[in-house]
PyMOL commands that place a pseudoatom at each C-alpha (Angstrom):
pseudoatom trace, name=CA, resn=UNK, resi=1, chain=A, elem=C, hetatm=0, pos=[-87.388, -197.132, -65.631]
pseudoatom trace, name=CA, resn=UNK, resi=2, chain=A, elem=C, hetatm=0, pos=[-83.936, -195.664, -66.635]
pseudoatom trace, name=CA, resn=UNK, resi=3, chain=A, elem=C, hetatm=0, pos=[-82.859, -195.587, -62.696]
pseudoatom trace, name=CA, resn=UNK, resi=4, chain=A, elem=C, hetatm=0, pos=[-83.780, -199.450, -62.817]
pseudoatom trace, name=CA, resn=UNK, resi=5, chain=A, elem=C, hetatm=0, pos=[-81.071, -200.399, -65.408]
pseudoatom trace, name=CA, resn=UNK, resi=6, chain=A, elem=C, hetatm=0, pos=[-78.389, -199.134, -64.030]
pseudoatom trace, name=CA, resn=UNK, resi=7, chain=A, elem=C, hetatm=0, pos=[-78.896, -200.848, -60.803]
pseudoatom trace, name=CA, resn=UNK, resi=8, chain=A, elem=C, hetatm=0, pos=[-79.919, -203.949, -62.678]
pseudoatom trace, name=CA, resn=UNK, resi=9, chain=A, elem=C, hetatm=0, pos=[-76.775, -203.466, -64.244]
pseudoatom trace, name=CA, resn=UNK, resi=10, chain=A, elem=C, hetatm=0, pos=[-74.422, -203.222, -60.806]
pseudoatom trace, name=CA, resn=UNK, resi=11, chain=A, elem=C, hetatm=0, pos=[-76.242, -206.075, -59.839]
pseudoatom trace, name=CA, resn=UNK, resi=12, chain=A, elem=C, hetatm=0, pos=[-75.523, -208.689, -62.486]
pseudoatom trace, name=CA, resn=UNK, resi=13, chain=A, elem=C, hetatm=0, pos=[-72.019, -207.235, -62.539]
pseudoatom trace, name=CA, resn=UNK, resi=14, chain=A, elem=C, hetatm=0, pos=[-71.381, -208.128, -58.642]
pseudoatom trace, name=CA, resn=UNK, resi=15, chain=A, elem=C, hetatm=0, pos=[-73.389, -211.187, -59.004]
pseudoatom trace, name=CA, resn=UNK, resi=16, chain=A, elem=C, hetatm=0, pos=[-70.764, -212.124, -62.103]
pseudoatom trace, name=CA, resn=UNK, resi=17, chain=A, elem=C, hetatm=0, pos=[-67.585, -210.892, -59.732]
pseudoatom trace, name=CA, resn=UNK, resi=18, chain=A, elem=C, hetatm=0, pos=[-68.864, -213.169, -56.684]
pseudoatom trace, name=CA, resn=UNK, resi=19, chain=A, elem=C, hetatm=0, pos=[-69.258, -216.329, -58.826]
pseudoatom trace, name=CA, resn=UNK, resi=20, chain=A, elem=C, hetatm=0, pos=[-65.909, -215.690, -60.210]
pseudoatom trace, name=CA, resn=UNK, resi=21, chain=A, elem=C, hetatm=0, pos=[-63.962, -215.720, -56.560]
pseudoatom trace, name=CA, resn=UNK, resi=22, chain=A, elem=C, hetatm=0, pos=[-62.561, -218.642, -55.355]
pseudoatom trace, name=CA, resn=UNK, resi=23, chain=A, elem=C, hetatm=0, pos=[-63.460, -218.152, -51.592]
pseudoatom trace, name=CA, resn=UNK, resi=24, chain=A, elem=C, hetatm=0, pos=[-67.700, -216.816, -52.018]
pseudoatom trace, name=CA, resn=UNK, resi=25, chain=A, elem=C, hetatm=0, pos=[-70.670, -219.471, -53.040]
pseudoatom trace, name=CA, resn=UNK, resi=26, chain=A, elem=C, hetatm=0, pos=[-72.459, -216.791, -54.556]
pseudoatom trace, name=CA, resn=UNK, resi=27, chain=A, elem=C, hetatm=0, pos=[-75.489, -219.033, -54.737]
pseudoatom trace, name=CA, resn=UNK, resi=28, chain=A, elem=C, hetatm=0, pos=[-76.608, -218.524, -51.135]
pseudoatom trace, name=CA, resn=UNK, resi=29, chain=A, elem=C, hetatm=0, pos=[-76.115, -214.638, -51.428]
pseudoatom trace, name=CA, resn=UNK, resi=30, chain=A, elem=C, hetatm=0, pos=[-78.497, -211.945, -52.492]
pseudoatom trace, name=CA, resn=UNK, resi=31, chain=A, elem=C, hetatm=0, pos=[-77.393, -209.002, -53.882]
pseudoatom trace, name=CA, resn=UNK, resi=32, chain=A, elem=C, hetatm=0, pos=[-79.543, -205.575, -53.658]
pseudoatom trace, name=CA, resn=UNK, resi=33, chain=A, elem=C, hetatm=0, pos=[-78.260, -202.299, -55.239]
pseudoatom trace, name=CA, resn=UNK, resi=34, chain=A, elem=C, hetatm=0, pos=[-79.873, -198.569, -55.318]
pseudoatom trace, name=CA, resn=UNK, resi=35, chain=A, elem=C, hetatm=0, pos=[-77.845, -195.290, -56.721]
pseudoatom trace, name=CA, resn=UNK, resi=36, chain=A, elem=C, hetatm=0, pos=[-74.726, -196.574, -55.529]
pseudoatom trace, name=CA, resn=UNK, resi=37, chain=A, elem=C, hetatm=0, pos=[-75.545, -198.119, -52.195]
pseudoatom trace, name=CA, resn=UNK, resi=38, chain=A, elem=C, hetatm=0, pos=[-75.026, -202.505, -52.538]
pseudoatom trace, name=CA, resn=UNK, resi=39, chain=A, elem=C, hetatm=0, pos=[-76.112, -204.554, -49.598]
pseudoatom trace, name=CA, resn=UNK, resi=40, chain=A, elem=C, hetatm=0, pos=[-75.253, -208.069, -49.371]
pseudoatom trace, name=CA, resn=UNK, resi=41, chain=A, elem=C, hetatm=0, pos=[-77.514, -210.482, -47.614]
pseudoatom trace, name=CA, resn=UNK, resi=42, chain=A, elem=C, hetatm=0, pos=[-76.813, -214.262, -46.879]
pseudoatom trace, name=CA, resn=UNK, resi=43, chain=A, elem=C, hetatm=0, pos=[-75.101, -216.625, -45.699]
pseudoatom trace, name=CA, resn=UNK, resi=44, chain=A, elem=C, hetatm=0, pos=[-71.367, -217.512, -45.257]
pseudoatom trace, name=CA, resn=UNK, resi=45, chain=A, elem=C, hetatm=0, pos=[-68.932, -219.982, -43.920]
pseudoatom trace, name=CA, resn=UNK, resi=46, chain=A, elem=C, hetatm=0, pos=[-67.070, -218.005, -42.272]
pseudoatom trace, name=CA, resn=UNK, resi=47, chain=A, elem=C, hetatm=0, pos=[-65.598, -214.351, -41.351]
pseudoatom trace, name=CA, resn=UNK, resi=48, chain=A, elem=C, hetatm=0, pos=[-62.743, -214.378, -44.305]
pseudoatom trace, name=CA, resn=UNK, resi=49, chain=A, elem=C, hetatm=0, pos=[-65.823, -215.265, -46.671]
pseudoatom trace, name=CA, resn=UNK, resi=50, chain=A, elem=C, hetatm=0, pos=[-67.631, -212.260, -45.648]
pseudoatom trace, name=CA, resn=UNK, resi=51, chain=A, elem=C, hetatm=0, pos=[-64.767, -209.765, -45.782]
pseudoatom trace, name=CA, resn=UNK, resi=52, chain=A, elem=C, hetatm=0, pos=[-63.857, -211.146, -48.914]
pseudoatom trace, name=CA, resn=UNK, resi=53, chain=A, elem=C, hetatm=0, pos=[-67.433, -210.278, -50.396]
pseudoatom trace, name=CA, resn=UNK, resi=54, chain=A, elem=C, hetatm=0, pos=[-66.739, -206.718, -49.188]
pseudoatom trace, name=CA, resn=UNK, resi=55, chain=A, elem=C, hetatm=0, pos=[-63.781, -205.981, -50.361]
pseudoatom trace, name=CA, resn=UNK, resi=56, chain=A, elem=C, hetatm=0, pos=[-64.591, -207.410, -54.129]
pseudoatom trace, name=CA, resn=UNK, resi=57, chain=A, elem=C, hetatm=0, pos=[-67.191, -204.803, -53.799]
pseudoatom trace, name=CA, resn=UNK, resi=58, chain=A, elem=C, hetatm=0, pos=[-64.811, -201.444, -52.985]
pseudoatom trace, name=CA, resn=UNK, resi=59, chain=A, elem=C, hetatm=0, pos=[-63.390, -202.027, -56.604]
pseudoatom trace, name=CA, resn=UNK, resi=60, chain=A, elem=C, hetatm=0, pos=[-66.529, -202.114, -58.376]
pseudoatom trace, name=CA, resn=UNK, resi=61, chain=A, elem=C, hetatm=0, pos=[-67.326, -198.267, -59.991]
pseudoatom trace, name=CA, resn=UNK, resi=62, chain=A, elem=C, hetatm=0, pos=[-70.710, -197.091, -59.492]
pseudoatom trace, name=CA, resn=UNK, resi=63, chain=A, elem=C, hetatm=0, pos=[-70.702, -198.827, -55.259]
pseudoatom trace, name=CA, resn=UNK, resi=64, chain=A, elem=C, hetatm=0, pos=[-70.373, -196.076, -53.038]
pseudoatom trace, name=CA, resn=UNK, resi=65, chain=A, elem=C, hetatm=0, pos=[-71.614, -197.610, -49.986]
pseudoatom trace, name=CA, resn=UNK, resi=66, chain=A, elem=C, hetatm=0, pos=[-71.346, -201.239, -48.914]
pseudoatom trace, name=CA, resn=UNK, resi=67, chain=A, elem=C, hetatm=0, pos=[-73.944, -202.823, -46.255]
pseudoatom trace, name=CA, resn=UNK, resi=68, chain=A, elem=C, hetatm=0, pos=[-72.360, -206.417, -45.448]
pseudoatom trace, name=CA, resn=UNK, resi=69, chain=A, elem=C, hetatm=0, pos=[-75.379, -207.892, -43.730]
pseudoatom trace, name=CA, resn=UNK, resi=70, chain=A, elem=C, hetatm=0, pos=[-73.864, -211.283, -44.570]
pseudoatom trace, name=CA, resn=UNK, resi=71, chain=A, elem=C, hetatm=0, pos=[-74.119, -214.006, -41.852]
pseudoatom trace, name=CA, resn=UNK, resi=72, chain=A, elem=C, hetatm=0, pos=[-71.408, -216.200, -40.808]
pseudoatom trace, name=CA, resn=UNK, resi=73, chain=A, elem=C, hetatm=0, pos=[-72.784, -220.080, -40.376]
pseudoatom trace, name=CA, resn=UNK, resi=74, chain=A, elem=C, hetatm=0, pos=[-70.473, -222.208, -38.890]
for i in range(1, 74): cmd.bond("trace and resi %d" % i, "trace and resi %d" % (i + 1))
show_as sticks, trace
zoom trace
């Protein structure tokens, strides 16, 4: 169970940083995190959208890997 919080934890914190950014509808986006890996899985509007999911991540202690699997719907 401890392993679970933390992740829990990265989770709702990326989930709060997405819904705070201008440029991401964090509503269509799911979020997945395990000992430091995040992968991001959804939908977009476009390519900025996408990078700009990413790179909110790279700031974020505890990600050490990133796994955009975001898709970009016209």
């Amino acid at each position: 169970m401890e392993a679970l919080a933390p992740a829990c934890a990265l989770v709702d914190h990326v989930h709060g940083l997405l819904s705070q950014s201008p440029h991401i509808a964090p509503r269509d986006l799911q979020v997945i995190a395990d000992e430091g890996a995040v992968r991001l899985h959804g939908t977009v509007g476009s390519f900025f959208q996408k990078q700009m999911a990413q790179e909110l991540l790279r700031r974020v202690d505890g990600v050490e890997r990133i796994e955009n699997l975001l898709q970009v719907n016209w």
